[in-house]
VMD Tcl script that builds the backbone (N, CA, C; Angstrom):
set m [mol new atoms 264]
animate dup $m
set s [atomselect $m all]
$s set {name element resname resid chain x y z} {
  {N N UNK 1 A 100.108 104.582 101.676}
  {CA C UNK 1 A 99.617 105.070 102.970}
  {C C UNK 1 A 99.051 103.921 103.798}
  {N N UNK 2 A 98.291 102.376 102.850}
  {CA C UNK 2 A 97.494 101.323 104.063}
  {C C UNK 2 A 99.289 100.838 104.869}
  {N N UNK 3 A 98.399 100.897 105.986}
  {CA C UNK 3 A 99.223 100.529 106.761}
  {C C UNK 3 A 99.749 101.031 107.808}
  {N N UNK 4 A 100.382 102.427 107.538}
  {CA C UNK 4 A 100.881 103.698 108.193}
  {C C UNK 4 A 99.710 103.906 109.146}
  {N N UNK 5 A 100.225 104.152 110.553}
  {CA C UNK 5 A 99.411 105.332 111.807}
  {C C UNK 5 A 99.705 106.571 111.417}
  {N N UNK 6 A 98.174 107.303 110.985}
  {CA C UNK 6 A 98.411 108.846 110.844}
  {C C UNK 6 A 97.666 109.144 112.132}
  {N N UNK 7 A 97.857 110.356 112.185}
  {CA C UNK 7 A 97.568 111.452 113.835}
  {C C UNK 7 A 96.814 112.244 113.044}
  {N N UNK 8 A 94.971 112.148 113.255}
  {CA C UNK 8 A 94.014 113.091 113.057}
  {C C UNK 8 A 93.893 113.493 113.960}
  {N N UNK 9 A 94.057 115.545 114.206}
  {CA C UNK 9 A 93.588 116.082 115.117}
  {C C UNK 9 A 92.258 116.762 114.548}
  {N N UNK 10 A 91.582 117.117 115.262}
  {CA C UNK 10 A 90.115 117.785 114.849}
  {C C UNK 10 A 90.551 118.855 115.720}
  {N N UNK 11 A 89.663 120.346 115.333}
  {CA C UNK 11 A 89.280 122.047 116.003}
  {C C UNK 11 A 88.113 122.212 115.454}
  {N N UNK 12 A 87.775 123.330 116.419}
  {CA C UNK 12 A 86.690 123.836 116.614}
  {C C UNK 12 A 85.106 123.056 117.326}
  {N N UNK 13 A 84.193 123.430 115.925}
  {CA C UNK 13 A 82.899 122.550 115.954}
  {C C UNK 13 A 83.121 121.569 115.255}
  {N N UNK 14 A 83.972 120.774 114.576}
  {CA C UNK 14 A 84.313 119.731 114.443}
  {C C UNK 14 A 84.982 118.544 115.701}
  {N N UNK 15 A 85.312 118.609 116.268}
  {CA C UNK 15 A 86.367 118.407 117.297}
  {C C UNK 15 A 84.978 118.110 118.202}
  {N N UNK 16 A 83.818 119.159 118.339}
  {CA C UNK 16 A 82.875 119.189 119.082}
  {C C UNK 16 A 81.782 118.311 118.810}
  {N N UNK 17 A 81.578 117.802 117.825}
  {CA C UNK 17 A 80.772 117.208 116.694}
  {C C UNK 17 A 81.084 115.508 116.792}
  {N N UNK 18 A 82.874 115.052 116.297}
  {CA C UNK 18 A 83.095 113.805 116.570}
  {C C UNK 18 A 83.594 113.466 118.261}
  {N N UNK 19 A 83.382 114.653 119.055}
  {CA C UNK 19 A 83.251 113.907 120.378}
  {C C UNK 19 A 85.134 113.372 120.818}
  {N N UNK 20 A 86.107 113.998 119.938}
  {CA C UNK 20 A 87.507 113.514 120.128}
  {C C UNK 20 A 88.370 114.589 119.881}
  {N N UNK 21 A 89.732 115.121 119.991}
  {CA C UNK 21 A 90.072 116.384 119.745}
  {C C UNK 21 A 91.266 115.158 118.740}
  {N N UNK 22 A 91.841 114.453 118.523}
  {CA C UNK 22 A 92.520 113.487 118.277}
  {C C UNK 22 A 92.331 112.116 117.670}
  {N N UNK 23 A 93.051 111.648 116.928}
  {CA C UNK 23 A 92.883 109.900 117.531}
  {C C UNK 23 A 94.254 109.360 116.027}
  {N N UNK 24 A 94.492 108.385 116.346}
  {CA C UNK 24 A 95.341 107.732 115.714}
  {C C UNK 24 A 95.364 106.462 114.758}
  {N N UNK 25 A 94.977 106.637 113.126}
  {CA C UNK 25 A 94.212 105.976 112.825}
  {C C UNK 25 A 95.004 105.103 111.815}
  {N N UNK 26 A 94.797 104.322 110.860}
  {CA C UNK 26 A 95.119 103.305 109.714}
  {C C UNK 26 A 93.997 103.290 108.647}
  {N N UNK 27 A 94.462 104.432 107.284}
  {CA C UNK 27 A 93.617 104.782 106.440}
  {C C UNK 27 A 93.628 103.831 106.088}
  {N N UNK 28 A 92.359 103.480 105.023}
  {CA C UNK 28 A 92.245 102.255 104.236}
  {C C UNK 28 A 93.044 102.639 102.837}
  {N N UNK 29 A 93.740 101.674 102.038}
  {CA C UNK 29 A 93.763 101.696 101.152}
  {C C UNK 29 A 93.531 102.244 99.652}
  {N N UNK 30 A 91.967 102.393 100.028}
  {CA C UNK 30 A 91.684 103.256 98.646}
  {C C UNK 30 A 91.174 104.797 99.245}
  {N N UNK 31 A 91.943 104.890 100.073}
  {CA C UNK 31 A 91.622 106.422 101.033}
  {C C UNK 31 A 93.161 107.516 100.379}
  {N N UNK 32 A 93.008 108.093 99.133}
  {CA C UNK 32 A 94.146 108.687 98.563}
  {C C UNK 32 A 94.114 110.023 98.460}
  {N N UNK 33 A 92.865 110.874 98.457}
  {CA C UNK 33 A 93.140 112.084 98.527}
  {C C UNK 33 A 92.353 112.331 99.583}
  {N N UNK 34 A 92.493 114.118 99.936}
  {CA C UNK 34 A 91.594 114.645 101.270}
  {C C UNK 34 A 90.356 114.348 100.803}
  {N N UNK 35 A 89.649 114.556 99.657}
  {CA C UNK 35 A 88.155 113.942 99.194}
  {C C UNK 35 A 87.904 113.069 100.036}
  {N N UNK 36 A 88.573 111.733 99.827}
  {CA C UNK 36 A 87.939 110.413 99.923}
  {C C UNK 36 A 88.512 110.172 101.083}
  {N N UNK 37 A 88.874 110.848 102.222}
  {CA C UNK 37 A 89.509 110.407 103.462}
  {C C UNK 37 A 88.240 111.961 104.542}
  {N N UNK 38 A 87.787 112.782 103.404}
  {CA C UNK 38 A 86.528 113.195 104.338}
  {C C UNK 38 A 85.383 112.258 104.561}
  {N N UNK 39 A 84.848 111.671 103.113}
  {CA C UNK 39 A 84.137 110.591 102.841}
  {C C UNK 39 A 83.754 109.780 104.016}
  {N N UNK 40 A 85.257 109.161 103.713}
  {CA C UNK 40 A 85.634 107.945 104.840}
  {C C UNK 40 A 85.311 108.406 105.875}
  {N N UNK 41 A 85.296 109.151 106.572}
  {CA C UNK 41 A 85.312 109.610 108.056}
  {C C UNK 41 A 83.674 110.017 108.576}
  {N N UNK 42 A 83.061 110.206 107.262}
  {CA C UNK 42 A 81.928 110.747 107.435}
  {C C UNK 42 A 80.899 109.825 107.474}
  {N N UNK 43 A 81.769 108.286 106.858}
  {CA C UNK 43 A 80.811 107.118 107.163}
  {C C UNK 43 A 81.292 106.255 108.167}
  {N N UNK 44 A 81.779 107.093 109.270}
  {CA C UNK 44 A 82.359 106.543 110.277}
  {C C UNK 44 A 81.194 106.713 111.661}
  {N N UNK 45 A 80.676 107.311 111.973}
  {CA C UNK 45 A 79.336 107.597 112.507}
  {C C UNK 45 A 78.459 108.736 112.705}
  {N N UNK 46 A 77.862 108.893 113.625}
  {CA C UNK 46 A 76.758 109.821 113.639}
  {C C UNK 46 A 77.715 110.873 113.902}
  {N N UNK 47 A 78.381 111.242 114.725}
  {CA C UNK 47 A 78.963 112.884 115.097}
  {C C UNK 47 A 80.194 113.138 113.809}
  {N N UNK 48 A 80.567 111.865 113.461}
  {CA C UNK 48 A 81.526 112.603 112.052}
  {C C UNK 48 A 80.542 113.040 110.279}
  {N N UNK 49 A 79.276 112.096 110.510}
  {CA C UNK 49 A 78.393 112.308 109.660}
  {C C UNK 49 A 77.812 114.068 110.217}
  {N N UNK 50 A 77.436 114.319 110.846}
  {CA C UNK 50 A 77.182 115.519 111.558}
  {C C UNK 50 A 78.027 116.754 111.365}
  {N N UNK 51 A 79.732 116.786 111.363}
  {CA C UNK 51 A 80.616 117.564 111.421}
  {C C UNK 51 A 81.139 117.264 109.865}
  {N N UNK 52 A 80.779 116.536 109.267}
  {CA C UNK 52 A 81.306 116.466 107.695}
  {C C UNK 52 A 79.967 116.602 106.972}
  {N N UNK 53 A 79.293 116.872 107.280}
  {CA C UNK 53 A 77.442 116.712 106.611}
  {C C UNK 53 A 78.053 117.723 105.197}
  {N N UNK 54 A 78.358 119.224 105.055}
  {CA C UNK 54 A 78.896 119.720 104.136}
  {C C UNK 54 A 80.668 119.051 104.109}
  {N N UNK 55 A 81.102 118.083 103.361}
  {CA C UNK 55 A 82.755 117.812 103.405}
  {C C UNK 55 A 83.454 119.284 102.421}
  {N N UNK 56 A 82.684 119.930 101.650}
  {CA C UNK 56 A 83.242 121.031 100.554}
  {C C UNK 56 A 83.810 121.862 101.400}
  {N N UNK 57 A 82.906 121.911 102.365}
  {CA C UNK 57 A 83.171 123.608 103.326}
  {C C UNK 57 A 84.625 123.061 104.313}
  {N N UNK 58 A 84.482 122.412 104.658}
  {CA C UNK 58 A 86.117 121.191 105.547}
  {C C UNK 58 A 87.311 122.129 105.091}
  {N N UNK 59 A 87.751 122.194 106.115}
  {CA C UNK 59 A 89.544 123.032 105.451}
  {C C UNK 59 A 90.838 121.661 106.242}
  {N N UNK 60 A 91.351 121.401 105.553}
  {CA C UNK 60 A 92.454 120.439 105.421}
  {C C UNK 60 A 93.755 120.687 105.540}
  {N N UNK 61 A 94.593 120.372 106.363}
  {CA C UNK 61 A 96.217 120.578 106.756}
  {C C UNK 61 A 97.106 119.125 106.707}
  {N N UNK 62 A 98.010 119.346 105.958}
  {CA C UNK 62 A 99.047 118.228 106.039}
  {C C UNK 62 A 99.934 118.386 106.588}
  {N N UNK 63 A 100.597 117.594 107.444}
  {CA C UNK 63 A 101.499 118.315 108.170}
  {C C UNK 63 A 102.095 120.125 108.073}
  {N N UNK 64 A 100.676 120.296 108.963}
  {CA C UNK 64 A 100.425 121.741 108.885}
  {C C UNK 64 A 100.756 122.983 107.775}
  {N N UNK 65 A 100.128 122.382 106.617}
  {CA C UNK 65 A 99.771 122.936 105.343}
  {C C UNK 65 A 98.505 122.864 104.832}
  {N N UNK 66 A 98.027 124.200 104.959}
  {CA C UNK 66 A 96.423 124.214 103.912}
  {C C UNK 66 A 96.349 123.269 102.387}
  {N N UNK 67 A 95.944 122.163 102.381}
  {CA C UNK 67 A 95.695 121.817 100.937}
  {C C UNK 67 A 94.305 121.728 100.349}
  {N N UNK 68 A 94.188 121.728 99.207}
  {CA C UNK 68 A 93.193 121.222 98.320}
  {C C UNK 68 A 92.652 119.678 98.238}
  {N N UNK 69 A 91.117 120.039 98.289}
  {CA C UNK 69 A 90.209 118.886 98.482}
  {C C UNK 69 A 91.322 117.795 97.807}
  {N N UNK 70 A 91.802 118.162 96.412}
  {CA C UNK 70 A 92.262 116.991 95.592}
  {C C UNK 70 A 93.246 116.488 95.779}
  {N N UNK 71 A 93.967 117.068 96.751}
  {CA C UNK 71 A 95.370 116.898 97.054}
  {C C UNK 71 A 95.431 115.485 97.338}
  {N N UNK 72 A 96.826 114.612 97.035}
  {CA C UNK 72 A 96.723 113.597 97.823}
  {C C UNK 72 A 97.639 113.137 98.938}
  {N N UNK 73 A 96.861 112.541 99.793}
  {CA C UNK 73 A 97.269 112.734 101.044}
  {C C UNK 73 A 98.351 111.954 101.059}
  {N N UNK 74 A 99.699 111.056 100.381}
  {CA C UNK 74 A 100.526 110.627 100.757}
  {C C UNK 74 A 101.385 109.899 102.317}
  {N N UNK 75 A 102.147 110.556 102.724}
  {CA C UNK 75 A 101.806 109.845 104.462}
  {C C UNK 75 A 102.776 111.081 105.064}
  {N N UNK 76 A 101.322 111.874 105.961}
  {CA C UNK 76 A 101.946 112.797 106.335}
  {C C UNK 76 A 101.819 112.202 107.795}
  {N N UNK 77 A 102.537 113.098 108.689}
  {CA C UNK 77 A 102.422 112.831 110.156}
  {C C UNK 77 A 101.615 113.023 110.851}
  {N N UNK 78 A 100.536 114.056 110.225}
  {CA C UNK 78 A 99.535 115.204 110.946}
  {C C UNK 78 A 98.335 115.423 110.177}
  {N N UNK 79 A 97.436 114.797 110.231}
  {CA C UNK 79 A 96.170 115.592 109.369}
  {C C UNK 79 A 95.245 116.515 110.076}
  {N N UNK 80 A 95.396 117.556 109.565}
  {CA C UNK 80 A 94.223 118.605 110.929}
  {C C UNK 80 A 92.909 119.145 110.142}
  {N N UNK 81 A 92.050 118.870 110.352}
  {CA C UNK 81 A 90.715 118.931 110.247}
  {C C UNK 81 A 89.939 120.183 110.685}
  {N N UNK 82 A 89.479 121.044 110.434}
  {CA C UNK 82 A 89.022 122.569 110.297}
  {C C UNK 82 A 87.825 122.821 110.083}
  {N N UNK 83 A 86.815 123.584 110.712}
  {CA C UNK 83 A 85.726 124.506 109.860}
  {C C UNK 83 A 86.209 124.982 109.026}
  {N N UNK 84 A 85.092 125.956 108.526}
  {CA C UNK 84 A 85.782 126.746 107.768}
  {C C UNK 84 A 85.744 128.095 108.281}
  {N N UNK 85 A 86.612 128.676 107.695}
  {CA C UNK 85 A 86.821 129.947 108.417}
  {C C UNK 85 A 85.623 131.185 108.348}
  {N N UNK 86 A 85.514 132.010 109.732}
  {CA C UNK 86 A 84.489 132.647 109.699}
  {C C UNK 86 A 84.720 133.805 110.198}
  {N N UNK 87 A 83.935 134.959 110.446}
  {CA C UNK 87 A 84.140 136.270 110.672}
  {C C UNK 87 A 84.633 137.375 109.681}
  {N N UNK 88 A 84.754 138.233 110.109}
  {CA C UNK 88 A 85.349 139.612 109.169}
  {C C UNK 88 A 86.525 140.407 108.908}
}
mol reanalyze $m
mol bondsrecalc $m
mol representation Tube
mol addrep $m
Protein backbone atom coordinates (compact mmCIF):
# COMPACT_ATOMS: atom_id res chain seq x y z
CA UNK A 1 0.00 0.00 0.00
CA UNK A 2 3.32 2.82 0.90
CA UNK A 3 3.22 4.62 -1.87
CA UNK A 4 -0.28 4.33 -3.45
CA UNK A 5 -2.87 7.68 -3.32
CA UNK A 6 -5.91 6.37 -1.49
CA UNK A 7 -9.26 8.66 -1.53
CA UNK A 8 -10.48 9.09 2.25
CA UNK A 9 -13.93 10.29 2.27
CA UNK A 10 -15.37 11.11 5.78
CA UNK A 11 -19.75 11.38 6.73
CA UNK A 12 -21.56 12.56 9.09
CA UNK A 13 -20.02 13.95 12.58
CA UNK A 14 -16.92 12.75 11.48
CA UNK A 15 -16.57 14.68 8.27
CA UNK A 16 -17.74 17.53 10.83
CA UNK A 17 -15.07 16.87 13.38
CA UNK A 18 -11.86 16.64 10.80
CA UNK A 19 -13.10 19.84 9.15
CA UNK A 20 -12.78 17.90 5.35
CA UNK A 21 -15.49 15.73 3.63
CA UNK A 22 -12.36 14.15 1.56
CA UNK A 23 -8.73 14.27 0.98
CA UNK A 24 -6.20 12.19 -0.85
CA UNK A 25 -3.63 10.62 1.06
CA UNK A 26 -0.18 8.22 1.08
CA UNK A 27 -0.57 5.65 3.98
CA UNK A 28 2.54 4.98 5.71
CA UNK A 29 3.94 1.80 5.49
CA UNK A 30 3.27 0.12 8.62
CA UNK A 31 -0.46 1.41 8.20
CA UNK A 32 -1.97 -2.39 7.27
CA UNK A 33 -5.17 -2.86 8.72
CA UNK A 34 -8.38 -0.48 9.41
CA UNK A 35 -6.98 -0.62 13.24
CA UNK A 36 -3.83 1.01 12.59
CA UNK A 37 -4.92 3.40 9.75
CA UNK A 38 -7.75 4.72 12.52
CA UNK A 39 -4.74 5.12 14.88
CA UNK A 40 -2.86 6.89 12.32
CA UNK A 41 -5.40 9.38 11.57
CA UNK A 42 -6.19 10.01 15.05
CA UNK A 43 -2.61 11.18 15.61
CA UNK A 44 -3.04 13.36 12.87
CA UNK A 45 -4.61 16.32 14.87
CA UNK A 46 -6.99 17.84 17.08
CA UNK A 47 -10.42 17.37 14.98
CA UNK A 48 -9.32 13.70 13.85
CA UNK A 49 -8.23 13.05 17.59
CA UNK A 50 -11.82 14.39 18.42
CA UNK A 51 -13.84 12.28 15.69
CA UNK A 52 -11.71 9.04 16.40
CA UNK A 53 -11.50 9.69 20.36
CA UNK A 54 -13.68 6.15 20.50
CA UNK A 55 -11.76 4.35 17.02
CA UNK A 56 -14.00 0.85 18.22
CA UNK A 57 -17.28 2.62 17.57
CA UNK A 58 -15.73 3.90 13.65
CA UNK A 59 -17.56 1.88 10.88
CA UNK A 60 -15.17 1.26 7.86
CA UNK A 61 -15.82 0.77 3.95
CA UNK A 62 -13.45 -0.46 1.32
CA UNK A 63 -14.24 0.31 -1.74
CA UNK A 64 -17.69 0.51 -0.52
CA UNK A 65 -17.76 -2.58 1.67
CA UNK A 66 -18.45 -2.71 5.47
CA UNK A 67 -15.25 -4.36 6.95
CA UNK A 68 -13.83 -5.40 10.17
CA UNK A 69 -11.55 -3.39 12.43
CA UNK A 70 -8.95 -6.28 11.45
CA UNK A 71 -9.39 -6.33 8.04
CA UNK A 72 -6.52 -5.40 6.00
CA UNK A 73 -6.67 -2.62 4.08
CA UNK A 74 -4.67 -3.73 0.93
CA UNK A 75 -5.07 -0.87 -1.84
CA UNK A 76 -8.45 -0.06 -2.26
CA UNK A 77 -9.63 3.03 -4.22
CA UNK A 78 -12.04 4.35 -1.56
CA UNK A 79 -11.84 4.33 2.17
CA UNK A 80 -15.11 5.75 3.77
CA UNK A 81 -15.11 6.58 7.26
CA UNK A 82 -18.55 6.42 9.33
CA UNK A 83 -20.16 6.96 12.78
CA UNK A 84 -21.68 4.55 13.92
CA UNK A 85 -24.96 3.84 13.21
CA UNK A 86 -27.84 5.26 15.22
CA UNK A 87 -31.58 5.33 15.71
CA UNK A 88 -34.36 2.65 15.74
Amino acid sequence: MAGVETKLVYFSWVRERVGKSEEKIVLPQDVTTVMDLLLWLKQRDDGFAAALEFPEIIRVALDQEHVEHTAEIGAPREIAIFPPMTGG
